[in-house]
Backbone as CSV, one residue per row, in Angstrom:
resi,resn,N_x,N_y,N_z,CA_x,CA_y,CA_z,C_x,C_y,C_z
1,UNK,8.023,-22.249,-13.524,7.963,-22.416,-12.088,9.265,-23.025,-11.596
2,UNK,9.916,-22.417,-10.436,11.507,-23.248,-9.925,10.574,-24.765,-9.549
3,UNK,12.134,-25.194,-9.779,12.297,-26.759,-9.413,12.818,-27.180,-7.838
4,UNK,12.980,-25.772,-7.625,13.632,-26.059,-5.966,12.597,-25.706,-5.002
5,UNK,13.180,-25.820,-3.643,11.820,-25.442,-2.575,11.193,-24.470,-2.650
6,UNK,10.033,-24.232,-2.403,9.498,-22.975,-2.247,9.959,-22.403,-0.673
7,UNK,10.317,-21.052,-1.124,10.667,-20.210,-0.140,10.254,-20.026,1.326
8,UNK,10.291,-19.776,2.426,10.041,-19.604,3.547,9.917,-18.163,3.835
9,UNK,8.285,-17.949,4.019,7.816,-16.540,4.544,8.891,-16.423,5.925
10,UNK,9.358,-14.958,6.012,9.603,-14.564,7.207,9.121,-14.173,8.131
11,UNK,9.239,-14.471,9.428,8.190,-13.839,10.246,8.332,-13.157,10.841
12,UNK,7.592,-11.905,10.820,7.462,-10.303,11.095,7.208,-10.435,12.430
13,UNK,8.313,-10.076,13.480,7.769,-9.239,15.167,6.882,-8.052,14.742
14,UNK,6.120,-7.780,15.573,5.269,-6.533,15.434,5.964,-5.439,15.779
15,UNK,5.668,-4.228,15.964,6.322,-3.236,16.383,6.066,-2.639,17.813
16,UNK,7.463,-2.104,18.159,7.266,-2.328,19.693,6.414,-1.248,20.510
17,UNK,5.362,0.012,19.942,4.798,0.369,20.641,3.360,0.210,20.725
18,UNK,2.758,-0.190,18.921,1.482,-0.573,18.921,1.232,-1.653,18.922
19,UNK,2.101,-2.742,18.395,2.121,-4.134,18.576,1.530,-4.730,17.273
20,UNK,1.628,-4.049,16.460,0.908,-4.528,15.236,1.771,-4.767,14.053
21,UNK,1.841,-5.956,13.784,2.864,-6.417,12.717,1.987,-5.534,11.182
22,UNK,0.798,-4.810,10.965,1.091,-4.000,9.824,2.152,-2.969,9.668
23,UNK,2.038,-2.577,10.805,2.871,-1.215,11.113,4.258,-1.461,11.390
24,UNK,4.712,-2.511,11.460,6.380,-2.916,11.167,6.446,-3.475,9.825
25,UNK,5.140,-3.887,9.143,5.637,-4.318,7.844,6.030,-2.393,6.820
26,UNK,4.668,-1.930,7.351,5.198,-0.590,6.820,6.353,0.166,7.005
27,UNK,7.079,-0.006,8.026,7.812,0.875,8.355,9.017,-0.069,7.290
28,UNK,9.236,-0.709,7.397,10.205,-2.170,6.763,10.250,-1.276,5.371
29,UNK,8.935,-1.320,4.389,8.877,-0.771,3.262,9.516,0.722,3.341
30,UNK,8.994,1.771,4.688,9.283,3.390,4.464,10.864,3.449,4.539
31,UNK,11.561,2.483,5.017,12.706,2.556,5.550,14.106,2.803,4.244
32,UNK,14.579,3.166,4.514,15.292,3.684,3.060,17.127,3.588,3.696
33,UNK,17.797,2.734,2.921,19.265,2.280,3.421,18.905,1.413,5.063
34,UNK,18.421,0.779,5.191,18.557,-0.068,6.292,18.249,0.935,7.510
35,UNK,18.180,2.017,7.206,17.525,2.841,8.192,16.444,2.798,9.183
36,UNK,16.266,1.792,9.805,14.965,1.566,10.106,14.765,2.853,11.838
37,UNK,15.354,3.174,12.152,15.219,4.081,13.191,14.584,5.433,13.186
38,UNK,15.119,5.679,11.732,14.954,6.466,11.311,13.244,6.742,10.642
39,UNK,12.903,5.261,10.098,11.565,5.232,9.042,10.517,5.178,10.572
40,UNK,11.056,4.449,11.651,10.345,4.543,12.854,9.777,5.526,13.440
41,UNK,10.757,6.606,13.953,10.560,7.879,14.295,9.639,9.121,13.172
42,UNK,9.762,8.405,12.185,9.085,9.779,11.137,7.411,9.048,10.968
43,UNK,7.452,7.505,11.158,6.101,7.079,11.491,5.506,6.883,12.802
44,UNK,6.194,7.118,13.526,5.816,7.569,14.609,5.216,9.097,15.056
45,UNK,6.160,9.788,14.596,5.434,11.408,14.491,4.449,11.170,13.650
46,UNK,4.096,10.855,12.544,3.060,10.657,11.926,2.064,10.316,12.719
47,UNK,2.304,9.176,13.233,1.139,8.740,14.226,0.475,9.884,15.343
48,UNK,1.922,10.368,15.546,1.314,11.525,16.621,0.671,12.732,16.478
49,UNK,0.870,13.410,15.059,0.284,14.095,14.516,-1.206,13.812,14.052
50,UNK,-1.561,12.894,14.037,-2.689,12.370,13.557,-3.626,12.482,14.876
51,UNK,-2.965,12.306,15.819,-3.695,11.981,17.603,-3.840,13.723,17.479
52,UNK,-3.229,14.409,17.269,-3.200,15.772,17.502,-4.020,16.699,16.419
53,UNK,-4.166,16.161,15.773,-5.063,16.988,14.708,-6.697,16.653,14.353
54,UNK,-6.810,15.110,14.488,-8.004,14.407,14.571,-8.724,13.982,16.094
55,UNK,-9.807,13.759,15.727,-10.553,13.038,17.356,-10.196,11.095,17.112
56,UNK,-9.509,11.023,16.051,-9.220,9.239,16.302,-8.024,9.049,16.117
57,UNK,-7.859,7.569,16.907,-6.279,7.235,16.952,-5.260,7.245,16.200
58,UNK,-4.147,7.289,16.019,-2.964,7.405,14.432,-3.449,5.862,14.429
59,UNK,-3.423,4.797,14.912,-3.489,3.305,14.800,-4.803,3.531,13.807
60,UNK,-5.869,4.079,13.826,-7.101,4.024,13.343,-7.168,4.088,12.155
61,UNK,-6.914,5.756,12.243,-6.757,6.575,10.588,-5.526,5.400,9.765
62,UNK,-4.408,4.797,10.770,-3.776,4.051,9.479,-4.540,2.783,8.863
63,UNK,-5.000,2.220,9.758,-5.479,1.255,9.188,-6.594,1.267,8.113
64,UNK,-7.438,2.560,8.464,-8.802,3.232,7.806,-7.948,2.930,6.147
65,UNK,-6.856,3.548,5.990,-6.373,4.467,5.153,-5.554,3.093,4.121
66,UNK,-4.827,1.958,4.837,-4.683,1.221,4.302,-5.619,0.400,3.628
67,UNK,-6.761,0.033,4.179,-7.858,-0.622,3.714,-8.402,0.707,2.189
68,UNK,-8.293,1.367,2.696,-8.878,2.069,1.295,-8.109,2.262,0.281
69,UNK,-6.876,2.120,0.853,-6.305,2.494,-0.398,-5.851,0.648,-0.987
70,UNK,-6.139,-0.332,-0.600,-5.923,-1.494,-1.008,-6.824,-1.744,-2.108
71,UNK,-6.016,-2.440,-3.566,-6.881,-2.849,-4.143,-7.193,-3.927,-4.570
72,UNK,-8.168,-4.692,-5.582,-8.673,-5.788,-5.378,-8.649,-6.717,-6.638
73,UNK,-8.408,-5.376,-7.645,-8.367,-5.993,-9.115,-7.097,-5.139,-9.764
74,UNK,-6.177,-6.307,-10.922,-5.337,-5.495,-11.394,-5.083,-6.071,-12.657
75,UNK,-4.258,-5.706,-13.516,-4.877,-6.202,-15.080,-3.029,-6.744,-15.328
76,UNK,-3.150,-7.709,-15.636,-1.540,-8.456,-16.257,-1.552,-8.703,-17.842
77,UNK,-0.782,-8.393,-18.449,-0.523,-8.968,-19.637,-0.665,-10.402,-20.206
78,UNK,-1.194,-10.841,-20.876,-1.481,-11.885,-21.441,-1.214,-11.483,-22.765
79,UNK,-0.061,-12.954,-23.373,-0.054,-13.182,-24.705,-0.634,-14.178,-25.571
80,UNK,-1.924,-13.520,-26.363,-2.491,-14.760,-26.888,-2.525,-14.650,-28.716
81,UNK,-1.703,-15.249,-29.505,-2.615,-15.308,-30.499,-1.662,-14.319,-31.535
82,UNK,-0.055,-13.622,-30.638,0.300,-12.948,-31.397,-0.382,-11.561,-30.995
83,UNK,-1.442,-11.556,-29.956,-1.688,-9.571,-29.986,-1.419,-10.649,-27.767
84,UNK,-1.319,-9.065,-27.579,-0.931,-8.717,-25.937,-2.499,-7.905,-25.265
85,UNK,-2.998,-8.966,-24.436,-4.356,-8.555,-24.007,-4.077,-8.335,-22.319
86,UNK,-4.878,-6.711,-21.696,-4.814,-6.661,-20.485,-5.683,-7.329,-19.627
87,UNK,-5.288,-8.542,-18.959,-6.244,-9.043,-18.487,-6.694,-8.800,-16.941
88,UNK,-7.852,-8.730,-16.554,-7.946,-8.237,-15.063,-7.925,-9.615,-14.086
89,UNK,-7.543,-9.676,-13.198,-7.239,-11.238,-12.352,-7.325,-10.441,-10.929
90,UNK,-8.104,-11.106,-10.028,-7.599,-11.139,-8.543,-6.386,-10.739,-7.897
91,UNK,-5.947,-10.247,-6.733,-4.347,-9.826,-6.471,-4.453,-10.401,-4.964
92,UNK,-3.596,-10.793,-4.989,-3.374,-12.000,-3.695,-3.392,-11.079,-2.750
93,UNK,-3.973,-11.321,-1.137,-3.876,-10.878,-0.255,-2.386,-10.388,0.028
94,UNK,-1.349,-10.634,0.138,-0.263,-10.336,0.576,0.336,-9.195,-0.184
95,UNK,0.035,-9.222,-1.590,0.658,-8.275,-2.921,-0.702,-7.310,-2.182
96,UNK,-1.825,-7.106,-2.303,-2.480,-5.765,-1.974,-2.295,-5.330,-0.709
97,UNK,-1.880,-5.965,0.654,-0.827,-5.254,1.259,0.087,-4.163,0.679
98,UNK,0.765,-4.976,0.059,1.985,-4.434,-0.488,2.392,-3.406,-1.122
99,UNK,0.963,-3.282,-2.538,0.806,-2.590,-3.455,0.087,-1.001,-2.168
100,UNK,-1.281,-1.368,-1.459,-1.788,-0.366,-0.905,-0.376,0.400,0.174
101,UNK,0.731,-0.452,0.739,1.485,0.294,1.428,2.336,1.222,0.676
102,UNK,2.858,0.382,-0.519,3.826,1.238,-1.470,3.251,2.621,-2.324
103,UNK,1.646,2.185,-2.282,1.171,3.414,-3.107,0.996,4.979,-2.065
104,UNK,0.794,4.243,-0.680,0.721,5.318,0.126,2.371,6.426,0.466
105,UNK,3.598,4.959,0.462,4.296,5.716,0.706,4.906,6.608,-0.205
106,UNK,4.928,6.020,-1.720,4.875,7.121,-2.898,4.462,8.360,-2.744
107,UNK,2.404,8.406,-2.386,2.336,9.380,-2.182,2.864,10.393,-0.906
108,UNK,3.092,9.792,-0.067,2.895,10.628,1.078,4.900,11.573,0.378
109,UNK,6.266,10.664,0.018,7.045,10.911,-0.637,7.362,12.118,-1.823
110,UNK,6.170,11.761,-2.493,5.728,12.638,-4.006,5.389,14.236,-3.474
111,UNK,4.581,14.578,-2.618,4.247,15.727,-1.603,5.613,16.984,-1.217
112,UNK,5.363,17.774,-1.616,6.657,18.893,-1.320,6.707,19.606,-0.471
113,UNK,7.833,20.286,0.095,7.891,21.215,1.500,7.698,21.404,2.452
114,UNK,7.495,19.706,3.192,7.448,19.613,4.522,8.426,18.046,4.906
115,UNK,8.495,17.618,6.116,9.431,16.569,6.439,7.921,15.173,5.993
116,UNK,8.545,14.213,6.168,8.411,13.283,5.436,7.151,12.468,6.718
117,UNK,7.372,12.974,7.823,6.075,12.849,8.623,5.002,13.444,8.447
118,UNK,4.693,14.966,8.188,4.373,15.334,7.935,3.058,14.842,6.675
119,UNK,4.137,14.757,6.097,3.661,14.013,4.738,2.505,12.799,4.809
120,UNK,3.424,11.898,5.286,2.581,11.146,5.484,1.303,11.266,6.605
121,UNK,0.957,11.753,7.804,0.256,12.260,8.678,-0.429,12.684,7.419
122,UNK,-0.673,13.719,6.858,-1.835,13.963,5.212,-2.242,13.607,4.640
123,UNK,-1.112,12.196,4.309,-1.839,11.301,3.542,-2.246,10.319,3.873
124,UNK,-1.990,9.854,5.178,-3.106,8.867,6.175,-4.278,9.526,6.108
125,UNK,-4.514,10.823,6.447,-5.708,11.383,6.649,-6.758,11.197,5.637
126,UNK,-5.687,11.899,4.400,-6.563,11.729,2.827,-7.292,10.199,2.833
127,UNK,-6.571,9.331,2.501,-6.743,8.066,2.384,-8.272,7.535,3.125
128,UNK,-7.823,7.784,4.339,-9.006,7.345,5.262,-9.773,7.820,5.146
129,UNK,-10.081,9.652,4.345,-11.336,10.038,3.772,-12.026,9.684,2.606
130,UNK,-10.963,8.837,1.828,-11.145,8.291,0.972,-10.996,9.604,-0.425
131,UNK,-9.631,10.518,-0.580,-9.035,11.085,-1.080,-7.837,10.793,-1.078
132,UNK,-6.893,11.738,-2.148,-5.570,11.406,-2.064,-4.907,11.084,-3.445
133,UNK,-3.562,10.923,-3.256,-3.172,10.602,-4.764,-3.311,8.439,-4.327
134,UNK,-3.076,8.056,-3.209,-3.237,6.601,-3.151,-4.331,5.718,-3.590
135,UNK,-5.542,6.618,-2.992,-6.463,5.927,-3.388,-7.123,6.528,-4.872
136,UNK,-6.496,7.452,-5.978,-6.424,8.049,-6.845,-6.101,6.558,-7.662
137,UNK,-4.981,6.328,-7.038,-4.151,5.447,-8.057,-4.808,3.795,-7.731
138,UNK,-5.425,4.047,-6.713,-6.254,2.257,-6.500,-7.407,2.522,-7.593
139,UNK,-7.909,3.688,-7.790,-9.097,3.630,-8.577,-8.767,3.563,-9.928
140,UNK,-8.029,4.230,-10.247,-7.197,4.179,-11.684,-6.798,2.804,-12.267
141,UNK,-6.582,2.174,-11.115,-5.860,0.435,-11.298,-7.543,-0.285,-11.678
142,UNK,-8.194,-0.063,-10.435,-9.677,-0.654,-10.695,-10.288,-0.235,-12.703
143,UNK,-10.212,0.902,-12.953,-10.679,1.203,-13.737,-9.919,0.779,-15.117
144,UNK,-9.185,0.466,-14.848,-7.823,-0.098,-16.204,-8.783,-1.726,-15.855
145,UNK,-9.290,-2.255,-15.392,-9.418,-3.828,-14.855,-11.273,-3.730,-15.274
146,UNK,-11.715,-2.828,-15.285,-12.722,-2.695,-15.543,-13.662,-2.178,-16.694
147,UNK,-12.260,-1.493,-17.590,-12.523,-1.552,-18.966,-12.104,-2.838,-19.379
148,UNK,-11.370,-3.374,-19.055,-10.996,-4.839,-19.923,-11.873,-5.776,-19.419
149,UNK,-12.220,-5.709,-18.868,-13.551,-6.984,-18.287,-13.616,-7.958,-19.141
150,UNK,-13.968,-7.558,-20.535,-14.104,-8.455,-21.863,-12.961,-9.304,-21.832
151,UNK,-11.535,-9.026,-21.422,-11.021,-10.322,-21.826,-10.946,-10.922,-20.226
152,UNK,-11.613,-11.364,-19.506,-11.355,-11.659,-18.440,-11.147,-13.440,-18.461
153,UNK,-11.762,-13.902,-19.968,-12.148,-14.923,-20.052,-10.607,-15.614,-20.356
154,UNK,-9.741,-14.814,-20.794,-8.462,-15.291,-20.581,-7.655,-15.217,-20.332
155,UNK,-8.458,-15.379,-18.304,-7.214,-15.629,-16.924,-7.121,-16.719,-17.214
156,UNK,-5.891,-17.505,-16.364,-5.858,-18.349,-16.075,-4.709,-19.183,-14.870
């Protein structure tokens, strides 16, 4: 553990058309070279595509879509004894943010032959139906955490 201060969270303005500091933390993550105008506008069409294809809001389906694809259990390495055991532990509110935004933007990224709004607009959708490669990979994480159950006894 450092010996010096602990760090100072930064604090996130929201974003300036929905007002919702998730959706500037996401865009923060989609943003690629300091580009942020750029990660704006392609989540923004996203958003709008979503108003245009569905009967609910892009604000809706994202949030739907983040919550599902967030997960709750994840398995860390533990060394005990000379063998390396996967252990499953809790994941802090802030990291399953993190993890559910990064897994979405992977997928929506991973997806071929269309622009990158696009993309994602699909995979908001997926998500919030509770399909997708995001929430593929939240269940996959759950299920790695849920065969090891047995060593759970040494979190700590």
């Amino acid at each position: 553990m450092s010996r010096r201060r602990q760090s100072e969270k930064r604090k996130i303005s929201p974003d300036p058309i929905y007002g919702s500091v998730d959706i500037e933390k996401f865009t923060n993550r989609l943003m690629k070279g300091g580009k942020k105008s750029i990660a704006r506008k392609a989540l923004y069409d996203a958003m709008e595509k979503i108003n245009q294809s569905t009967e609910k809001s892009g604000l809706e389906v994202f949030e739907q879509a983040v919550k599902n694809a967030t997960p709750i259990l994840e398995v860390k390495p533990r060394r005990v004894g000379g063998a390396t055991y996967q252990v499953p532990v809790e994941i802090r509110p802030d990291r399953r943010l993190a993890l559910a935004h990064r897994w979405l933007i992977t997928a929506a990224r991973s997806r071929s032959g269309r622009s990158i709004s696009e993309n994602l607009s699909q995979e908001f959708i997926d998500a919030s139906n509770g399909t997708g490669s995001a929430i593929r990979r939240r269940e996959e994480v759950h299920r790695m955490a849920e065969a090891n159950r047995a060593f759970a006894h040494y979190r700590w």
